[in-house]
C-alpha positions in Angstrom: 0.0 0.0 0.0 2.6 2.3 0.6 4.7 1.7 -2.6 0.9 2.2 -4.6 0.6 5.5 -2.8 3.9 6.3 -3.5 3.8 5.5 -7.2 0.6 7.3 -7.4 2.1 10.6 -6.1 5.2 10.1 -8.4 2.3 9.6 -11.3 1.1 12.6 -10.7 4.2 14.9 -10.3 5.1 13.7 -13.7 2.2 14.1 -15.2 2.9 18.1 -14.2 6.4 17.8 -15.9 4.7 16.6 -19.2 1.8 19.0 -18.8 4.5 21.8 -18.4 6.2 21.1 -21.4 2.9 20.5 -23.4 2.2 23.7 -22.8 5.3 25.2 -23.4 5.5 23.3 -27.0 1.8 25.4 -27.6 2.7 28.6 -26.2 0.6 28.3 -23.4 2.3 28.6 -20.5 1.0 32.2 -20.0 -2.3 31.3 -20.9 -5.3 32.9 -18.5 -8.5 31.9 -17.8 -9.2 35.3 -18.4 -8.4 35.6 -22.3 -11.6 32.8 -22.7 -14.5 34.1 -24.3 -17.7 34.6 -21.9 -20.7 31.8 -22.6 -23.4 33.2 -24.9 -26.2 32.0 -22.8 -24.0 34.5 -19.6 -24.4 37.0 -22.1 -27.6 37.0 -22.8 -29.0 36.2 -19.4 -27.3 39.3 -17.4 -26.6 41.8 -20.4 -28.4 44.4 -18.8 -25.8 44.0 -15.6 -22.7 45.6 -16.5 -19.4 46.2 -15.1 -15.7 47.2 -16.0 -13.7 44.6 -16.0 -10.7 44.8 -13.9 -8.2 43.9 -16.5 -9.5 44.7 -19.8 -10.6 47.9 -19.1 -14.2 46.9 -21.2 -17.8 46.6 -19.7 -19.0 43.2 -19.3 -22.4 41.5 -18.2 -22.5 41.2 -14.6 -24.1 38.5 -12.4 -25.2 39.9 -8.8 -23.5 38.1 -6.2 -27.1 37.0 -4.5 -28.0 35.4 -7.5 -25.1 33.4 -7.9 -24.8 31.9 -4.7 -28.3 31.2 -4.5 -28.4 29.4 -7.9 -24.7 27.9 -6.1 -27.2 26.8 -3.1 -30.2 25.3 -5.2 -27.2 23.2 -7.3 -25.9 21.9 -3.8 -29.4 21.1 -2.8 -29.8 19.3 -5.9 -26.2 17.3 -5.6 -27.1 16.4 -2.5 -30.3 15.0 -2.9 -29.2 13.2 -5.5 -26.7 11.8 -3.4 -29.3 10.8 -1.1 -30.8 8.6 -4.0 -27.7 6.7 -4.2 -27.8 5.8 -0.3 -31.1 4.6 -1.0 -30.8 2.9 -4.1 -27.9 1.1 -1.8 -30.3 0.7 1.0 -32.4 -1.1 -1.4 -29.2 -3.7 -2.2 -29.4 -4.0 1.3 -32.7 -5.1 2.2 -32.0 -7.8 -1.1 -29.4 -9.3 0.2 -31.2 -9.9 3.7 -33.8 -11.3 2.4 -32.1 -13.4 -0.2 -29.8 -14.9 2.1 -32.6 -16.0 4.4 -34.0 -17.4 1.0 -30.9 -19.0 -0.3 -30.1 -20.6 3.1 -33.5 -22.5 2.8 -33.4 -23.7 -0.5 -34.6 -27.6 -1.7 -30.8 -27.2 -4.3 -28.7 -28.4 -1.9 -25.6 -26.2 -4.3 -27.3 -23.2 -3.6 -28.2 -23.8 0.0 -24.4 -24.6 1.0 -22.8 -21.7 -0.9 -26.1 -19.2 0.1 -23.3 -16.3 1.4 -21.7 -16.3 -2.0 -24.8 -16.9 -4.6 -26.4 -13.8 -2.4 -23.2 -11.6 -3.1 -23.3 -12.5 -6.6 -26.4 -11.7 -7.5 -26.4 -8.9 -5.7 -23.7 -7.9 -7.3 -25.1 -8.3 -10.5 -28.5 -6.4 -9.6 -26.1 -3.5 -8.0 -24.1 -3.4 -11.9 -27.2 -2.2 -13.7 -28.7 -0.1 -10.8 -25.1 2.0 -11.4 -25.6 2.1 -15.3 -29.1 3.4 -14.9 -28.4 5.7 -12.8 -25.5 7.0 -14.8 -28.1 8.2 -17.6 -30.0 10.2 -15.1 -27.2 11.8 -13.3 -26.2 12.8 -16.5 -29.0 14.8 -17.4 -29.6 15.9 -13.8 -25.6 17.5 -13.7 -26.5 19.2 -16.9 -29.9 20.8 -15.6 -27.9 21.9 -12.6 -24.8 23.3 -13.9 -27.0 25.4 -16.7 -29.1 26.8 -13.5 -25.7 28.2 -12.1 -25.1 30.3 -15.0 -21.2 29.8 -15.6 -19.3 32.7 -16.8 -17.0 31.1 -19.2 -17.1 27.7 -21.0 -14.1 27.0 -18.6 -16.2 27.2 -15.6 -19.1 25.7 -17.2 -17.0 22.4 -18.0 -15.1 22.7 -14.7 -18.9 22.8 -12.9 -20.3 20.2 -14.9 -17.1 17.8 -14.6 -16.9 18.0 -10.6 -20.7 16.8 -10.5 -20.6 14.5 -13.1 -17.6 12.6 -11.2 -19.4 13.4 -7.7 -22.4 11.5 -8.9 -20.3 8.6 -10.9 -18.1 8.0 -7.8 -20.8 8.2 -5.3 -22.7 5.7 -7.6 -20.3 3.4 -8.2 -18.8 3.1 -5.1 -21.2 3.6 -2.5 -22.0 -0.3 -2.3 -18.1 -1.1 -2.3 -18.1 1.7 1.1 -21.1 -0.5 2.7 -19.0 -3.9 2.5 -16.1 -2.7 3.5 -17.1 -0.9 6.4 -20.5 -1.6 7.3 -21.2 -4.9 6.7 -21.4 -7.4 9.7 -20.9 -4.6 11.7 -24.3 -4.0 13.4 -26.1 -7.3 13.2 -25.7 -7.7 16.9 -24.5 -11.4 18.4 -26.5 -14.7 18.9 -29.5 -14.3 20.8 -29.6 -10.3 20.5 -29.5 -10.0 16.9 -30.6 -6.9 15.4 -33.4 -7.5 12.3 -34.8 -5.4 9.6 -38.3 -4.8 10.5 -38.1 -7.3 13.5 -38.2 -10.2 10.9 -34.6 -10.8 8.5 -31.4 -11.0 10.7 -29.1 -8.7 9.1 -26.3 -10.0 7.0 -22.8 -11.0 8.3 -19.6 -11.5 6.3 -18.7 -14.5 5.4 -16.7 -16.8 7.8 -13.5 -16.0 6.4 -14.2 -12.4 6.5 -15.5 -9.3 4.8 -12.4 -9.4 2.8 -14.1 -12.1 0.4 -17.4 -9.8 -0.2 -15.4 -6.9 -1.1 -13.1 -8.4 -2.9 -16.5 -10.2 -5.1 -18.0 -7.1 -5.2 -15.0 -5.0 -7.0 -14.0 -7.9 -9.4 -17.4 -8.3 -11.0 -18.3 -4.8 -11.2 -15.0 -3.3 -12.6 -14.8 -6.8 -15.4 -18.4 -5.8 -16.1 -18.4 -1.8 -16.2 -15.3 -2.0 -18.6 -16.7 -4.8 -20.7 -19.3 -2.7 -21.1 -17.7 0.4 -21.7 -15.2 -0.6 -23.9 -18.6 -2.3 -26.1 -20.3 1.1 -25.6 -17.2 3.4 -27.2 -16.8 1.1 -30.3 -19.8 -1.1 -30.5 -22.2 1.9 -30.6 -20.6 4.6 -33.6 -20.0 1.0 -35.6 -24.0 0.4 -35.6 -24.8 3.6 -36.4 -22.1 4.1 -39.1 -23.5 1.0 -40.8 -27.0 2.2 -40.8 -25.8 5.7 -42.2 -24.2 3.5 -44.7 -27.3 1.4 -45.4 -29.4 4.6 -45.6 -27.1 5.9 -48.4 -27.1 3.2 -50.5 -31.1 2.9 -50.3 -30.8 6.7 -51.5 -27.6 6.6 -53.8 -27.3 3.2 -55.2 -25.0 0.3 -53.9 -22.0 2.3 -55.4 -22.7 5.5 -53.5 -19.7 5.5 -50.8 -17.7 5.2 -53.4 -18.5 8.0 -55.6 -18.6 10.3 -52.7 -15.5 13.1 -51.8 -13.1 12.4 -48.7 -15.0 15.1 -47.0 -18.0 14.0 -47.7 -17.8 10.5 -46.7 -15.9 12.0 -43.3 -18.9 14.2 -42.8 -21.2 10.8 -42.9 -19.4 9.9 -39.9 -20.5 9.4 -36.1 -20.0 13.5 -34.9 -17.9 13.6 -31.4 -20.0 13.8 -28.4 -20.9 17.0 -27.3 -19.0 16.6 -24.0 -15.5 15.9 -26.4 -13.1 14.0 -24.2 -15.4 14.2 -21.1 -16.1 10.5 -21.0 -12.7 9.4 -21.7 -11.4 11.1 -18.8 -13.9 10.2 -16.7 -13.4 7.0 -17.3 -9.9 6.8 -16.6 -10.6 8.5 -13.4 -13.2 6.4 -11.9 -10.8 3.6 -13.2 -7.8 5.3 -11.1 -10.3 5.1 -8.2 -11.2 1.8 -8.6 -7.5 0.9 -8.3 -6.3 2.9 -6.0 -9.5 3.4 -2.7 -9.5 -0.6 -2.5 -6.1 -2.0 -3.3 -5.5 -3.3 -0.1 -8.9 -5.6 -0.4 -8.5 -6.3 -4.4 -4.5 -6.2 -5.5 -5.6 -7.4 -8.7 -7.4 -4.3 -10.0 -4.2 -2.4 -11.3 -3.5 -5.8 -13.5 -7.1 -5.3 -14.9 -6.5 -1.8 -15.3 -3.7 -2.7 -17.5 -4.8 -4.6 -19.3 -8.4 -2.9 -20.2 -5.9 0.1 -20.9 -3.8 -2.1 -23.8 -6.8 -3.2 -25.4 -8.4 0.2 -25.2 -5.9 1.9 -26.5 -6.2 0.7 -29.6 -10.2 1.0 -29.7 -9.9 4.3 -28.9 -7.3 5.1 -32.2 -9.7 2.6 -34.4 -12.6 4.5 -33.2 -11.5 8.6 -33.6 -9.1 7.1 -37.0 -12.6 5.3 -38.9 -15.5 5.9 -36.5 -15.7 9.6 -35.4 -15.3 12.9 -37.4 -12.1 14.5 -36.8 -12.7 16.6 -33.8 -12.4 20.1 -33.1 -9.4 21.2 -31.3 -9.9 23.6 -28.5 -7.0 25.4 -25.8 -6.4 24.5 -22.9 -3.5 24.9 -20.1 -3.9 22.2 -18.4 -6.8 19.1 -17.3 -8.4 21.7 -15.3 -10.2 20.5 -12.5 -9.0 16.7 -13.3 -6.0 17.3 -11.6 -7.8 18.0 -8.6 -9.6 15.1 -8.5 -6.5 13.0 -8.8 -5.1 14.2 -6.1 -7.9 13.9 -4.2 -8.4 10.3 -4.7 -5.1 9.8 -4.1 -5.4 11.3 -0.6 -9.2 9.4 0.1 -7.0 6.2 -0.8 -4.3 6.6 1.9 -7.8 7.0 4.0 -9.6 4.3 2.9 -6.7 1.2 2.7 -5.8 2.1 6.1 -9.4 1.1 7.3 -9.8 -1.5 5.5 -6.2 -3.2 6.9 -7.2 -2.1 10.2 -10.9 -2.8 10.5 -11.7 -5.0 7.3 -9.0 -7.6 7.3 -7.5 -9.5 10.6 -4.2 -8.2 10.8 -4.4 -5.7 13.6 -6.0 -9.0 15.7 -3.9 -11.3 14.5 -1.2 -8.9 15.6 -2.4 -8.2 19.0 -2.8 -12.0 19.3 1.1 -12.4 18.3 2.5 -10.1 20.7 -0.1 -10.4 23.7 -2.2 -13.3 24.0 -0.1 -16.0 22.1 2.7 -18.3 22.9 5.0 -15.7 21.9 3.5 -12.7 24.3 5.8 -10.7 26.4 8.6 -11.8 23.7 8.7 -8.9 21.7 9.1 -11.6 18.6 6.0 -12.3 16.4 7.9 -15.3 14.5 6.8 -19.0 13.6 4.8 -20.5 15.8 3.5 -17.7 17.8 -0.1 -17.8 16.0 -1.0 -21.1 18.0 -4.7 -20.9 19.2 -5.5 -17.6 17.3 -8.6 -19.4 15.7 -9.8 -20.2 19.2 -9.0 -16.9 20.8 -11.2 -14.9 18.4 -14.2 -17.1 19.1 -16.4 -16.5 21.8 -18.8 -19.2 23.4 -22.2 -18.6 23.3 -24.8 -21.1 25.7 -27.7 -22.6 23.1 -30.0 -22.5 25.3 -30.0 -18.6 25.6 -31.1 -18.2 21.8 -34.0 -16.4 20.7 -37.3 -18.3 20.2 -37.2 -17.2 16.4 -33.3 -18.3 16.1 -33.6 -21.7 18.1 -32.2 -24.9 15.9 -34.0 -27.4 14.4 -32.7 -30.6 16.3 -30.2 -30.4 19.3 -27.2 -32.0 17.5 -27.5 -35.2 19.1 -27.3 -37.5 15.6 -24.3 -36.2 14.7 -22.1 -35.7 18.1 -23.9 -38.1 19.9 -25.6 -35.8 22.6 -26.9 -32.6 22.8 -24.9 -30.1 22.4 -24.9 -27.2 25.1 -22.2 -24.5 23.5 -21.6 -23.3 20.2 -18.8 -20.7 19.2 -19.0 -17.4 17.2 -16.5 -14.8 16.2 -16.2 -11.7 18.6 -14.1 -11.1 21.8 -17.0 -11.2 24.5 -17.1 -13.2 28.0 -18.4 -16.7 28.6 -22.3 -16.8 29.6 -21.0 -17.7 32.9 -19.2 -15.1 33.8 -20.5 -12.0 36.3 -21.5 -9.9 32.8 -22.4 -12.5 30.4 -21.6 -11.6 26.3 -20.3 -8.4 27.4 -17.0 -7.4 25.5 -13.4 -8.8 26.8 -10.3 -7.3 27.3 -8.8 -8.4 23.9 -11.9 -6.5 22.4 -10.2 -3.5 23.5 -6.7 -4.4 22.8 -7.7 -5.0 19.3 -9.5 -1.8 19.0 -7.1 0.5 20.5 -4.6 -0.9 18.0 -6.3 -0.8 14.7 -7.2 3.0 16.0 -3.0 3.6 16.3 -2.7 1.5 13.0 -5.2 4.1 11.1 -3.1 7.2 12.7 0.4 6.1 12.6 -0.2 4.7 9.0 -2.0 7.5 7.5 0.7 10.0 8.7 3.7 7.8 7.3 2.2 7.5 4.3 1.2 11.2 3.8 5.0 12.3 5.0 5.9 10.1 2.0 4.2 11.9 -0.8 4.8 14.9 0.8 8.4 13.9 0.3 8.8 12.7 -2.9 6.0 15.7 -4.7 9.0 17.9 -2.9 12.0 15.9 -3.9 10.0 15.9 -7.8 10.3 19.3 -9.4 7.0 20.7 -11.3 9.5 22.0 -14.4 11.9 19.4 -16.2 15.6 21.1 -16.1 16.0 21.5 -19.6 12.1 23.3 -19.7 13.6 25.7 -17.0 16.8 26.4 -19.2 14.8 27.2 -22.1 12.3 29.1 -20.1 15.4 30.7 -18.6 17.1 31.7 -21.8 13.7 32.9 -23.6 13.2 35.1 -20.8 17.0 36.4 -20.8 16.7 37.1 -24.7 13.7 38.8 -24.3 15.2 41.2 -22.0 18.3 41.7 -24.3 15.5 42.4 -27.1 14.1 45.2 -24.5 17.1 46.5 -23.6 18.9 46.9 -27.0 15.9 48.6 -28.2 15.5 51.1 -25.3 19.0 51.8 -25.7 18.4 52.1 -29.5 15.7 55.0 -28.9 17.4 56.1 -25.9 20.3 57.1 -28.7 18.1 58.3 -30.9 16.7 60.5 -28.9 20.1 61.8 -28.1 20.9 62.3 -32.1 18.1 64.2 -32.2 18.7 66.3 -29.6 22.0 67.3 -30.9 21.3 68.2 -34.1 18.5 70.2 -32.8 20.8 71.8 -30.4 23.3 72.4 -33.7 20.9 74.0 -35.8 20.1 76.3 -32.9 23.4 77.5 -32.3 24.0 77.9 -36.3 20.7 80.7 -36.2 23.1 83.1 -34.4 26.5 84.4 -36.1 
């Protein structure tokens, strides 16, 4: 985790190297936001406002600043509702899979009923897939509606507006059930013969006995496979259907020879037009893709390979699609990614955040390392080598008394066929007493331990990996040498340009001075 956060903040201190020299090679290094042209729709909507503007010197439409930031509060509003329809569409997943499981669990298949934990999770996984893709076309209309309502000033503001809401409602959407697994699930169901239900009827659902780790890990492999299967079938799959029937309505009006007969131009016109959005989706689908990577590596190590490897094939979609697909597309300028770069670097910082909860409280490696150094053979030691895990399956199971379950929850037979007699105990994982103890299933020691650690784990780790990027985006300068030296040198000959020609008039000047001091003097004998 550390050497990914580390490569990600050395990914993105290059990528301001390159960006620096891109804009160098096109002249727009000194390139202000200010030089872009105001939106028509700005124009037209506050044209009776006007003020001076600051720099240029010219009157310009004016918005008020109450009507801005109450247009800025009805978009929040509107964000955040939205938001809220996530949660419940997630909610909804929720209530499936208790429901399911119970279903699953009772099954006549005897396949289905043995792996019920896993067919729920799948399915629900599946259901969750094309909840996200339907939601995606509404949140796209919804972030348009919104931004246009705020009235951006420039078409840089407008895309920076739309961009940051589009990726809000994206992330939110396609992660929000990945957030749940990893740190909600099992969390609050309650132990045996308290257990907390939905409705007072389903028993919430619990990880499965190897851990959350496995549902999370279940959840993020079939939803990243599936969304870029079906992106990458979306971006070429979808301009090759309609260029064939843009081909098969020609030749219905043309004749069977028609493509051929048309001009270059002509037959590059009949092509799919870009998007209106331009490059919009492609960056926001490397983005959510960088998320995807980066805010779960910990619980799903295999999602850079799958990046890669999505990347390689789409590389070459992407240069088939814009080469025979798309009409060429219109080039606009641009300093940098804008807000993009932002985004990166916030996901690079909720990622630190995120894999340090999920070692600490999804996976069993803070308990397992309590266990090594203070309840194991090895305890007082200061050693956590071979053989010091002894008992750890034991120590994190508490014993719960049958006889103490709910009427709802009590089993079927008393295990007597298969052990022989009835059986009195039964364990469960959590750190709480015996039932026979003063304060029956109330929380042990250990409980404690374990918690106090995973809570330094989350603060010592999140620190030493943010003094690492820090470190390295310092050590990493933002200009390649060689870009300084030219920088450097165009700025030094620029001031040699100034200075010869100052002292060029400055002499001039002086000429003229003298030979109108000459022809003075020569008026008077």
């Amino acid at each position: 985790m550390v050497c990914l956060s580390a490569i990600t903040t050395v990914f993105l201190e290059f990528w301001k190297r390159r960006r620096a020299v891109l804009a160098y090679d096109w002249d727009l290094i000194d390139w202000e936001e200010e030089e872009d042209e105001i939106r028509p729709q700005f124009e037209a909507k506050y044209s009776k406002k006007e003020r001076t503007n600051p720099i240029s010197g010219k009157p310009e439409p004016h918005q008020a600043f109450s009507d801005k930031y109450s247009r800025l509060i009805i978009s929040a509003s509107g964000i955040f509702f939205m938001i809220l329809v996530v949660i419940a569409a997630v909610f909804g997943i929720v209530i499936y899979r208790v429901i399911t499981v119970s279903t699953f669990a009772a099954f006549d298949w005897a396949l289905i009923r043995n792996n019920s934990q896993v067919a729920t999770t799948g399915t629900a996984v599946c259901i969750n897939f094309c909840m996200i893709m339907l939601l995606n076309v509404l949140y796209e209309k919804v972030a348009l509606l919104l931004t246009n309502l705020e009235q951006p000033r420039t078409e840089s503001e407008w895309e920076n507006s739309f961009t940051l809401k589009m990726f809000l409602f994206q992330f939110v959407n396609l992660n929000s059930s990945t957030f749940y697994i990893a740190f909600f699930l099992g969390r609050f169901t309650g132990r045996p013969g308290a257990y907390l239900r939905l409705i007072n009827r389903w028993k919430l659902e619990e990880c499965h006995p190897s851990g959350c780790l496995i549902d999370l890990c279940m959840q993020m492999g079939i939803i990243m496979v599936l969304k870029q299967t079906w992106n990458n079938f979306m971006e070429l799959g979808y301009p090759l259907i309609q260029n064939w029937w843009t081909r098969r309505r020609l030749r219905r009006e043309h004749g069977q020879k028609a493509k051929a007969s048309f001009p270059q131009w002509e037959r590059d016109y009949n092509l799919q037009p870009m998007n209106a959005y331009g490059l919009f989706d492609e960056y926001l689908e490397m983005i959510l893709q960088f998320g995807f990577t980066t805010i779960f590596v910990a619980a799903f190590p295999l999602a850079p390979l799958l990046a890669l490897l999505n990347n390689v094939i789409e590389i070459r979609l992407d240069a088939y699609k814009f080469v025979t697909q798309w009409r060429r597309p219109l080039p606009s300028q641009a300093k940098d990614i804008g807000i993009w770069y932002g985004i990166l670097e916030g996901i690079g910082i909720l990622s630190v955040i995120t894999n340090a909860f999920v070692i600490a409280v999804t996976s069993d490696f803070i308990p397992r390392l309590v266990y090594a150094y203070k309840y194991g053979p090895c305890a007082g030691q200061g050693r956590a080598g071979e053989g010091c895990m002894i008992g750890y399956v034991n120590a994190s199971l508490s014993v719960f008394r049958v006889s103490d379950f709910e009427r709802r929850s009590e089993p079927m037979t008393n295990g007597s066929e298969l052990f022989g007699e009835a059986v009195k105990h039964c364990r469960y994982r959590d750190y709480r007493e015996p039932p026979d103890t003063a304060e029956p299933y109330s929380y042990t020691l250990q409980f404690w331990h374990v918690l106090a650690a995973r809570l330094a784990f989350i603060i010592v780790f999140e620190h030493m990996v943010f003094a690492i990027k820090t470190l390295i985006a310092y050590l990493i300068p933002d200009l390649p040498k060689d870009l300084r030296d030219r920088m450097r040198r165009e700025k030094y000959l620029i001031q040699e340009m100034m200075y010869e020609a100052e002292l060029e008039r400055l002499q001039r000047e002086k000429n003229e001075k003298k030979k109108k001091y000459r022809v003075h003097h020569k008026e008077w004998p």
